[in-house]
C-alpha positions in Angstrom: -265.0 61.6 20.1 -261.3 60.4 20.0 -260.9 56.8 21.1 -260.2 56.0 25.1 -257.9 53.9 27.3 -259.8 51.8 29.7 -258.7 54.3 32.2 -259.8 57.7 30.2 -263.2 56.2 30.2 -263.6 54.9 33.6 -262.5 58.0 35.4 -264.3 59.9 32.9 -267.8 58.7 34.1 -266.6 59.2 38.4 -265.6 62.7 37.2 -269.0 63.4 35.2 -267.3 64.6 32.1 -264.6 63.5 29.7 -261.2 63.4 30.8 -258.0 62.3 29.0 -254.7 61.7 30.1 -253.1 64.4 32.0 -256.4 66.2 33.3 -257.0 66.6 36.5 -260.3 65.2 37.7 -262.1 65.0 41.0 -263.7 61.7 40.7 -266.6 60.2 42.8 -265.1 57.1 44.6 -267.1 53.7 45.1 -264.8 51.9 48.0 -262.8 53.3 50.2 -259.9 51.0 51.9 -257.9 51.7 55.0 -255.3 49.0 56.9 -254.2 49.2 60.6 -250.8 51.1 59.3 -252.3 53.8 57.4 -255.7 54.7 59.2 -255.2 56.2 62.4 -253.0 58.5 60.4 -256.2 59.1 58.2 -258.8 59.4 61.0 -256.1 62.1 62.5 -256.5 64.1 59.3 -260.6 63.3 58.9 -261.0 65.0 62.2 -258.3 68.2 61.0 -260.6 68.9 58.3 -263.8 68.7 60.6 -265.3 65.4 59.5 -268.0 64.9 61.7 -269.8 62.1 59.4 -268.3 59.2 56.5 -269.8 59.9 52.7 -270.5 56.6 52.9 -270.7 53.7 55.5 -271.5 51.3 53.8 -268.6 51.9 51.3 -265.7 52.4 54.3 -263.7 49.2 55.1 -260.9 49.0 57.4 -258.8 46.0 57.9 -256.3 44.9 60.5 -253.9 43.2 58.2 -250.4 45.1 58.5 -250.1 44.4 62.4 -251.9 40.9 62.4 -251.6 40.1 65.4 -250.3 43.5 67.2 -246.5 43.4 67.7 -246.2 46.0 70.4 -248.9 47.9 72.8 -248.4 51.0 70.1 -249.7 48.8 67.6 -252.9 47.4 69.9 -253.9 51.0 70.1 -254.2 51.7 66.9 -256.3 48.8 66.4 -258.5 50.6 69.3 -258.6 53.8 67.9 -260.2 52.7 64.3 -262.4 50.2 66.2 -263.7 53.3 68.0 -264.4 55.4 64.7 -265.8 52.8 63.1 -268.3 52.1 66.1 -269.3 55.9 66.2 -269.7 56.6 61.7 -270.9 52.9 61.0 -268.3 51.7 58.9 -267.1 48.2 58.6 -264.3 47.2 60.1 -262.8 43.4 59.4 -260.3 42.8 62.5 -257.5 40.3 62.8 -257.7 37.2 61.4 -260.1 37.9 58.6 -257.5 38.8 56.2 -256.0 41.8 53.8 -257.9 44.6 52.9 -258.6 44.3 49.3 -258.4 40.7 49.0 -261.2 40.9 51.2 -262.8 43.5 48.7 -263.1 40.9 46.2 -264.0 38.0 48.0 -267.0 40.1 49.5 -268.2 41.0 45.6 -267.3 44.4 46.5 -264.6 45.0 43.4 -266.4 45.7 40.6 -266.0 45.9 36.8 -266.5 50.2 36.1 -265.7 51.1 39.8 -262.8 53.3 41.5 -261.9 52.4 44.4 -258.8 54.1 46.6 -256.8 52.4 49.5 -254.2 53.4 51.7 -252.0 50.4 50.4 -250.1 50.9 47.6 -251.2 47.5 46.2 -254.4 48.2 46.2 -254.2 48.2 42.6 -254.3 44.2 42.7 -258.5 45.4 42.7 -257.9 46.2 38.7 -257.7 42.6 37.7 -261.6 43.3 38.0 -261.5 45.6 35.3 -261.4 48.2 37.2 -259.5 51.2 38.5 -258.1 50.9 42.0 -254.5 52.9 43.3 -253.2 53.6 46.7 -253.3 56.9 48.5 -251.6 58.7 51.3 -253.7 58.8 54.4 -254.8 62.5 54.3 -256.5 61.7 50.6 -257.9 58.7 52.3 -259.3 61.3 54.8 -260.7 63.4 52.0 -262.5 60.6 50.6 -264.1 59.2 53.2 -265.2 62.3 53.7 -266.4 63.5 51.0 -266.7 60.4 48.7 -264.2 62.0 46.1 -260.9 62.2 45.2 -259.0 63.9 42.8 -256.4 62.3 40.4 -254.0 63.4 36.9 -255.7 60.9 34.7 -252.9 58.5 33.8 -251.5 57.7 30.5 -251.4 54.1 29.7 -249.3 51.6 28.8 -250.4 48.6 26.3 -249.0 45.4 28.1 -249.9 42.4 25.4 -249.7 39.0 26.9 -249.0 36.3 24.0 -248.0 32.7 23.7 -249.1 29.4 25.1 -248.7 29.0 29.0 -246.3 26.6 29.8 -247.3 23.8 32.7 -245.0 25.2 35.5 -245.3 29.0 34.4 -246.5 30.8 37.1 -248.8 34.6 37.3 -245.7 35.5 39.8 -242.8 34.6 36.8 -245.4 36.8 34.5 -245.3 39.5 37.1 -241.9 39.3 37.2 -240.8 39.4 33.7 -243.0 42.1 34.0 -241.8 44.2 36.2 -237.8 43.6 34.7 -239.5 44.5 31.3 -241.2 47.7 32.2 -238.6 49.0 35.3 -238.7 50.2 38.4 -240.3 53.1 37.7 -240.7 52.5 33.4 -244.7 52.6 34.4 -244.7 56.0 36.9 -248.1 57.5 36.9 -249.0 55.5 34.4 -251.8 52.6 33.8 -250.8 49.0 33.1 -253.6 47.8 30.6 -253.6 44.2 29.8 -254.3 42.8 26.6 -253.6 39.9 24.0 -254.6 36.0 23.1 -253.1 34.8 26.6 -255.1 36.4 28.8 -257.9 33.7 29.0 -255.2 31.1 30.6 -254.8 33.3 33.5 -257.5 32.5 36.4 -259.2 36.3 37.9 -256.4 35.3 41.3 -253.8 34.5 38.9 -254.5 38.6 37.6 -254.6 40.1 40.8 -250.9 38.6 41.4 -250.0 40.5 38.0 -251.8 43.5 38.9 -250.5 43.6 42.5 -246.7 43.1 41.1 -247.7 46.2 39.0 -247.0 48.8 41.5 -243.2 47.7 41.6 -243.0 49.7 38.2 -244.4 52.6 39.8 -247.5 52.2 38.2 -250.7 54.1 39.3 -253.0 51.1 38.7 -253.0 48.0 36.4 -256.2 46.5 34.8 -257.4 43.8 33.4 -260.7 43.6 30.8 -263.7 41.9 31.8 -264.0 38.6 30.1 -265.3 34.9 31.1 -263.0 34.8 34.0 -264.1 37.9 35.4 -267.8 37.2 35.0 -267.2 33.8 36.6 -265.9 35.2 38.9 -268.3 38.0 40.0 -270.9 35.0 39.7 -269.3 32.7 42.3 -269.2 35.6 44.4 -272.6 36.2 43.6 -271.7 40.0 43.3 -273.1 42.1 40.3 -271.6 41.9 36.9 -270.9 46.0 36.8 -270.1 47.9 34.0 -267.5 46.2 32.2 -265.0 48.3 30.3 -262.9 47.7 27.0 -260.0 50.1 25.3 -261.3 51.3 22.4 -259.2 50.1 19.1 -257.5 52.9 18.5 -256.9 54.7 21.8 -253.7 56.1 22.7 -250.9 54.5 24.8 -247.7 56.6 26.0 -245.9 52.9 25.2 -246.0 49.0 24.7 -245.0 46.2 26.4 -245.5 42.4 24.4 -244.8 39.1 26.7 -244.7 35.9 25.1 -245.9 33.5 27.7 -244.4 30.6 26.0 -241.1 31.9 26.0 -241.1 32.4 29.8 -239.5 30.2 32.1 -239.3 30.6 36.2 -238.0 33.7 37.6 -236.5 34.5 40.7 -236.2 38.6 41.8 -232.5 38.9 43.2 -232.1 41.1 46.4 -232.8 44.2 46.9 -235.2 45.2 44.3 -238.1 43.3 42.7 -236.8 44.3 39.4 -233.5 42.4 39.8 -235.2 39.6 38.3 -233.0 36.3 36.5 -234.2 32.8 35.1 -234.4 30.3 37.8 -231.5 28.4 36.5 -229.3 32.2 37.3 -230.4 32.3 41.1 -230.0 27.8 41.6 -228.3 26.6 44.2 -228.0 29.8 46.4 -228.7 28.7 49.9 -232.3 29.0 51.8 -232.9 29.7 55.0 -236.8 30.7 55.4 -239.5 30.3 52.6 -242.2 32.4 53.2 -245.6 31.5 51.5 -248.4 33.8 52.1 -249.4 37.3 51.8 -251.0 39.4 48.9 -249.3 37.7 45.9 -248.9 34.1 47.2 -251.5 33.7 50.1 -254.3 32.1 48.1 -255.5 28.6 48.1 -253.9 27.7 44.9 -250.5 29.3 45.6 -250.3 27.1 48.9 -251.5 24.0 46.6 -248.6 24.4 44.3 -246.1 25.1 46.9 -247.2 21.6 48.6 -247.0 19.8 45.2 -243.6 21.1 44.6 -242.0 20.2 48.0 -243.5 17.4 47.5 -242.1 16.5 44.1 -238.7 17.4 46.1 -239.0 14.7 48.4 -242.3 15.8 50.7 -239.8 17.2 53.3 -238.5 20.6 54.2 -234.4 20.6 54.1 -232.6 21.0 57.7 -232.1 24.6 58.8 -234.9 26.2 56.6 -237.7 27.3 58.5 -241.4 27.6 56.3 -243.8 30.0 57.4 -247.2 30.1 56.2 -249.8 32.9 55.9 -252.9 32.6 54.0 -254.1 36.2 52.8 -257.8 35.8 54.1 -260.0 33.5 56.2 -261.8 32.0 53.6 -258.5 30.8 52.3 -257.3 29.8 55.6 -260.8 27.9 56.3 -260.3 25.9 52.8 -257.1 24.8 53.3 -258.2 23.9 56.3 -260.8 21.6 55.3 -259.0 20.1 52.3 -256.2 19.0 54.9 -253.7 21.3 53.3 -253.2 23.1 56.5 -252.2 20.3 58.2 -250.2 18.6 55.8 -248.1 21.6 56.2 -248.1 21.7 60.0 -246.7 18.4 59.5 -243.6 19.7 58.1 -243.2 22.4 60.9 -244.1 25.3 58.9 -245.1 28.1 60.9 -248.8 28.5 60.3 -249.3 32.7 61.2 -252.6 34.6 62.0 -253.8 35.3 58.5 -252.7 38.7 56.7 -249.8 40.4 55.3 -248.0 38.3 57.8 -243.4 38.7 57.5 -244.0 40.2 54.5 -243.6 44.0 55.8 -241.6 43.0 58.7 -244.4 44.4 61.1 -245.9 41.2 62.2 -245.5 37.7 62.1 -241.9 35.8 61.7 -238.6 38.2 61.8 -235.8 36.4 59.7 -232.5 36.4 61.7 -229.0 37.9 60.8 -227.9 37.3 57.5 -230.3 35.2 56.3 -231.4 34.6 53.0 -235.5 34.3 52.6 -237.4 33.4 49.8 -240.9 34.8 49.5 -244.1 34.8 47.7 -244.1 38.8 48.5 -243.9 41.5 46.1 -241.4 43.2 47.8 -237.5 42.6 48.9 -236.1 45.7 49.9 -233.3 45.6 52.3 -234.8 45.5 56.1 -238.3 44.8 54.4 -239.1 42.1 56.9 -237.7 43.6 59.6 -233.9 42.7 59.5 -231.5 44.9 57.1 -229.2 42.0 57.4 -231.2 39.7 55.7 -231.6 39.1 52.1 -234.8 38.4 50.6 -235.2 36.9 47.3 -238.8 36.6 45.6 -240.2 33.9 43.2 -243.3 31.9 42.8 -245.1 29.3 45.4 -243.9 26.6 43.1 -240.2 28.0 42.9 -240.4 28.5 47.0 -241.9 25.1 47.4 -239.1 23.0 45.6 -236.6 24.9 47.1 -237.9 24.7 50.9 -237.2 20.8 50.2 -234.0 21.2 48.9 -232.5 24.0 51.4 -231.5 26.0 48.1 -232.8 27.5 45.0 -234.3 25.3 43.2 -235.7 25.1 39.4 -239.9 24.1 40.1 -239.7 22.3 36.9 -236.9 19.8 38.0 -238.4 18.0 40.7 -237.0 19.7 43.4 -233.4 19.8 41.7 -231.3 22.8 41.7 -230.0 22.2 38.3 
């Protein structure tokens, strides 16, 4: 037998037989994910194609994440309508306030090393830092596998992304993702894998991986995945969630391309409006003006992304500049309730930030904060397309919670590694 991608051989044991890139496989699913935007959509098309029963229960999760809380009475009702499906097939369904749908995955030990798991969010390939292989869908294959508990997929080629060099002290997984995602293109990774290897990979923390996988999906890619090493095993065990089956690339298996990184060679990046791929150093993007930091959501709402910010506005002064506005949205409740109890929370209702119902929050522009006319935001989101939060007239600019930290205290963009200077 020819050697495998990680990919090859986990969709080759959910399709019972082996499969290489460019087959088509229908592949028995493990978790299926729906949010609040995509599922009434899906439940319309479960019901078209008869679905009188879920494959599944126990492995159907729906979260109210998108519209967190409800913007409009349209909104409210769809919040109603997957309630009342979930009520009559038994699945779970974690309403607002308890967070985004596959952060929530993984903090419930439900992402696990060997599985496939399909959401109706195209970042729910930030699952594959678990070593394993999770992509988005469109709501009527979400139908068709909550249904029937398969799907069917072209098995990807893969691209060999090798992450090398020492870590540098203020070198964020966001600047990684980022460099990444100017590397690869916006669409340099379509229908393709993301499979991480190299030396660096042990100084990146599982979270820190799920940022990187999550930023993935800005190169088009169909999933991104990390191998199963100490971090991941620690991980599963402070979940107390099984250890799986963990997967490894063989050594010689095939990859369409390669992709090296040297971490130590990286500095702070900062993605440029209106693409996340119109990414510069810091130092290119310092001084532009700020008017809203955003810190939350999927690829900066986690305890340690808010505990960088805070250090780095701190560093900057411990103040946010007049005429910015900071708005914070922890991705889950278990973040929420730690930051909460380690006084983070308040330290930064002390500054005025907006503290929002937990969830995808501004970041989609469907909930939470709207930035006003011409504004110029800087987020911890993945995305910045123009009218992404909800206003075509503002411009969003993405970096790290450290980068978006030292410049809420300075008003502008500011280098993390200057102490809040925007030299």
């Amino acid at each position: 037998m020819t050697a495998r991608t990680i990919s090859e051989k986990i969709l080759s044991a959910k399709a019972g037989r082996d499969v290489r890139a460019g087959d088509i496989a229908v592949c028995a699913v493990d978790r299926v994910l729906g949010t609040d935007a995509s599922s009434p959509m899906a439940i319309d098309y479960f019901e078209e194609m008869g679905g009188d029963r879920l494959f599944d229960p126990s492995h159907v999760l729906f979260a109210f994440d998108h519209y967190a809380p409800p913007s409009s009475a349209k909104t409210a009702a769809f919040h109603d309508r997957v309630r009342a499906f979930a009520r009559r097939h038994g699945a779970e369904v974690c309403d607002v306030g308890e967070g985004i749908s596959f952060q929530l995955l993984a903090e419930r030990g439900g992402a696990l090393p060997g599985s496939l798991v399909v959401g109706a969010d195209s970042h729910t390939v930030t699952a594959g830092a678990l070593n394993l292989f999770a992509t988005g869908v469109g709501s009527s294959d979400l139908a068709a596998a909550m249904l029937t508990g398969q799907i069917w997929l072209r098995v990807p080629e893969s691209i060999k992304v090798t992450l090398v060099g020492a870590r540098t002290a203020h070198l964020s997984p966001k600047d990684i993702a980022l460099a990444l995602v100017k590397a690869v293109g916006p669409d340099g990774a379509n229908y393709k894998t993301l499979e991480f290897h190299g030396s660096a990979l042990g100084a990146l923390s599982l979270e820190e991986r799920m940022v990187i996988c999550n930023l993935s999906v800005e190169t088009d890619a169909k999933a991104a995945i990390f191998p199963s090493d100490d971090a991941t095993r620690g991980y599963l065990a402070w979940r107390r969630a099984a250890l799986g089956e963990p997967i490894t690339a063989d050594a010689h298996a095939g990859y369409a391309s390669e992709v090296t990184l040297d971490l130590s060679r990286l500095s702070p990046r900062v993605a440029l409006p209106h693409s996340p791929d119109n990414v510069v150093p810091v130092e290119e993007a310092a001084g532009t003006p700020v008017h809203m930091v955003f810190l939350g959501t999927c690829t900066g709402g986690r305890v340690r992304d808010f505990h960088e910010a805070l250090a780095a506005l701190e560093r900057g002064g411990g103040r946010v500049a007049p005429g910015v506005q900071l708005v914070v949205t922890p991705a889950s409740r278990e973040v929420a309730e730690a930051l909460r109890a380690d006084g983070t929370l308040a330290k930064f209702e002390a500054l005025s930030a907006t503290v929002t119902t937990v969830g995808c929050g501004a970041c989609c522009g469907t909930s939470g904060v709207i930035p006003g006319d011409g504004m110029n935001v800087l987020s911890t989101a993945n995305r910045n397309f123009k009218a992404r939060m909800g206003n075509r007239s503002a411009s969003i600019y993405l970096a790290s919670p450290a980068t978006c930290g030292a410049s809420a205290a300075t008003g502008r963009i500011s280098d993390p590694r200057a102490g809040g200077a925007s030299t």
